[in-house]
C-alpha positions as CSV (number, residue, x, y, z in Angstrom):
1,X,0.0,0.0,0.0
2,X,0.8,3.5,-0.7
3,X,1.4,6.5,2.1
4,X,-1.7,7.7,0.3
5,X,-4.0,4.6,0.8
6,X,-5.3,2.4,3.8
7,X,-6.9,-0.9,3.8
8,X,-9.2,-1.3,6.7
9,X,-11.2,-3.2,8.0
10,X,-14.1,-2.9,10.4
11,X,-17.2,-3.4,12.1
12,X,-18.7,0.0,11.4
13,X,-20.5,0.6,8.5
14,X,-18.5,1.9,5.5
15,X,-20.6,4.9,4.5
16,X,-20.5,6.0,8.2
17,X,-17.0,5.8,8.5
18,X,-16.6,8.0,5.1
19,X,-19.0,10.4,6.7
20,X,-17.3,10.6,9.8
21,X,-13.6,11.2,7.6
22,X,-15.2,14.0,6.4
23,X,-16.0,15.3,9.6
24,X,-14.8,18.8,10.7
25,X,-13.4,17.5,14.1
26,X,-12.0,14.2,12.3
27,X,-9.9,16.4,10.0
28,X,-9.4,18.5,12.4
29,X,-6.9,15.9,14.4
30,X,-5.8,14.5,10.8
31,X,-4.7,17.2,9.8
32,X,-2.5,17.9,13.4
33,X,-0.8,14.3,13.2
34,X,-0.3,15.1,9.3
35,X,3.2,15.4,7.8
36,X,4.7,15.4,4.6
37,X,6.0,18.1,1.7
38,X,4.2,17.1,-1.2
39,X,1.3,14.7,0.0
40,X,0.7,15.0,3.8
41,X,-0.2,11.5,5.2
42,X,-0.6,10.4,8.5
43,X,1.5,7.6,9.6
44,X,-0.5,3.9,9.8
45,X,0.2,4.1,13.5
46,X,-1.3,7.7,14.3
47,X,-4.2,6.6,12.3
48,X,-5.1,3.6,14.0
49,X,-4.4,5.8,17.5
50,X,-6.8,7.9,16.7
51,X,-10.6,7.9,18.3
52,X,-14.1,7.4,16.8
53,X,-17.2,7.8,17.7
54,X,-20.1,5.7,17.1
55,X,-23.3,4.0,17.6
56,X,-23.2,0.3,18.3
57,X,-25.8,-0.5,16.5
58,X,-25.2,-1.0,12.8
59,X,-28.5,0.2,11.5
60,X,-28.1,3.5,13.5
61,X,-25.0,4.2,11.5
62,X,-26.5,3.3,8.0
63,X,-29.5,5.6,9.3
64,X,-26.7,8.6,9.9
65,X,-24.6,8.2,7.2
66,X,-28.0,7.8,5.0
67,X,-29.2,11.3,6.6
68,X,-25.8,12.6,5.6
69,X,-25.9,11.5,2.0
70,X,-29.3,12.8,1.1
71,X,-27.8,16.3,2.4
72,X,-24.5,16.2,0.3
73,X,-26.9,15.0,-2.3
74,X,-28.5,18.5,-1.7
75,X,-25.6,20.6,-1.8
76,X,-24.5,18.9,-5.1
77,X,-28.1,19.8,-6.7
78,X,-28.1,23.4,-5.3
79,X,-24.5,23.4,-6.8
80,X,-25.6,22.6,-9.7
81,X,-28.9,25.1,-9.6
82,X,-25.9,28.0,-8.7
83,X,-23.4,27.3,-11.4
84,X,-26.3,27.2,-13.7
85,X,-28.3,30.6,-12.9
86,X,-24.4,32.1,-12.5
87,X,-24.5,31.1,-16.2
88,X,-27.3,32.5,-16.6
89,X,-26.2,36.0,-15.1
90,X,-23.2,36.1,-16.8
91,X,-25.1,35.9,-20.0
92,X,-27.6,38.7,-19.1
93,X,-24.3,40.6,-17.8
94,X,-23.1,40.9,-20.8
95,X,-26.4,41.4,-22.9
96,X,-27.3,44.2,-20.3
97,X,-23.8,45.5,-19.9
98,X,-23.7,46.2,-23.8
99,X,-26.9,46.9,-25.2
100,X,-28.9,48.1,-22.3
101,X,-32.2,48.3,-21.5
102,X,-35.0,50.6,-23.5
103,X,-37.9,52.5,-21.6
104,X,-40.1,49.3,-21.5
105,X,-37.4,47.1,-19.3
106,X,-36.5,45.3,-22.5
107,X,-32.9,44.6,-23.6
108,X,-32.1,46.5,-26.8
109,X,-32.0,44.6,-30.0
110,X,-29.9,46.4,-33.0
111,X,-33.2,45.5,-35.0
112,X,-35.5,48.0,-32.9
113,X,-32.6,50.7,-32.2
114,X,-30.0,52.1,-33.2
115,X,-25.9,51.3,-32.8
116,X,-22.8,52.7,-33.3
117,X,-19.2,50.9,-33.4
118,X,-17.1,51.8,-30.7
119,X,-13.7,50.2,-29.6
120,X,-15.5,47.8,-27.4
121,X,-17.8,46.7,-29.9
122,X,-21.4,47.6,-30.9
123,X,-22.9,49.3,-28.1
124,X,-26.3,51.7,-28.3
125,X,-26.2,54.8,-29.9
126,X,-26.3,57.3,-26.9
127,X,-23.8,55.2,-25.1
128,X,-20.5,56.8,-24.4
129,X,-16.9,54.5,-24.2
130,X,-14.7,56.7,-22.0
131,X,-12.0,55.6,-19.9
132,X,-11.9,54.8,-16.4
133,X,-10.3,57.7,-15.1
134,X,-12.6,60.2,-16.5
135,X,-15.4,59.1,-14.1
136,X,-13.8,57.0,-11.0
137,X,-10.9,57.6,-9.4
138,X,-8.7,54.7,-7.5
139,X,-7.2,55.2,-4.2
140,X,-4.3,52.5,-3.8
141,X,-2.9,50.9,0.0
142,X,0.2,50.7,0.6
143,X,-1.1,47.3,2.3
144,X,1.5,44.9,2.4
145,X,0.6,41.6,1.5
146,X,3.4,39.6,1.0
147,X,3.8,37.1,2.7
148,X,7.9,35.8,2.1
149,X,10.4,38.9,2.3
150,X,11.5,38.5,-1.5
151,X,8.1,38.8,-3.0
152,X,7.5,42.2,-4.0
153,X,4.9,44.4,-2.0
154,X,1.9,44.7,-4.0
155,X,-0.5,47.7,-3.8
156,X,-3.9,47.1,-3.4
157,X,-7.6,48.3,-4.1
158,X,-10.4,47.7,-2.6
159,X,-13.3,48.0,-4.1
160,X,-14.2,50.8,-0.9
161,X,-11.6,52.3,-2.5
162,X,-13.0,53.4,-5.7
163,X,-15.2,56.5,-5.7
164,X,-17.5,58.4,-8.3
165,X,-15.6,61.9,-9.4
């Protein structure tokens, strides 16, 4: 077997013990006995040192780890349903964010108004394409985020930082 692989075996159900791995206060130790540059393992003997908690009784587990499932089963859905309406609004960013909206709400169409060429692209008639500094200006930090003394200090904006001229 590898440092990054264990074979165990056990009297406590499977899906409860991959449940309780993923555990915040499981880790949580893990990651305290853990050691290693490029793959941090724990050592066979720390692992089996370490404590668990659990019901006796088999179907109790099954019951919790079942519980458990159905939630990350959940959370991968509503995932899903937020990577797919992000989609979404990144689409209707950029329809909005270049064409606009007319006086009924509706996003413009170059078929019912009128466009010009700018150096962005096609964007409505009475738009204007300045830049940045014409309407905004940028206040920069002299934060200093680096965090080994030979990486260069960076100077940073918030987005606080930037106000309407």
């Amino acid at each position: 077997l590898s440092t990054g692989f264990s074979l165990m075996e056990s009297k406590i159900s499977p899906n409860y013990l991959f449940q309780y791995f993923l555990s915040f206060f499981f880790n949580h130790k893990k990651n305290l006995l853990a050691e290693g540059t490029t793959q941090e393992a724990i050592s066979n003997d720390d692992f089996e040192k370490m404590f668990i908690i659990f019901p006796s009784s088999l179907h109790e587990q099954q019951k919790i780890a079942e519980i458990l499932e159905t939630v990350d089963e959940t959370i991968d859905k509503t995932d899903a349903i937020i990577e797919k309406y992000r989609r979404i609004k990144q689409g209707l960013m950029q329809d909005l964010l270049t064409r606009g909206i007319d006086e009924n709400g509706q996003i413009r169409s170059e078929k019912t108004h009128k466009f010009k060429d700018s150096p962005l692209g096609r964007i409505p008639e009475e738009w204007e394409v300045v830049e940045l500094r014409e309407n905004i200006s940028v206040l920069l930090s002299n934060v200093d985020k680096k965090i080994f003394n030979f990486e260069q200090k960076a100077l940073l904006c918030n987005y606080l930082d930037v106000s309407y001229l």
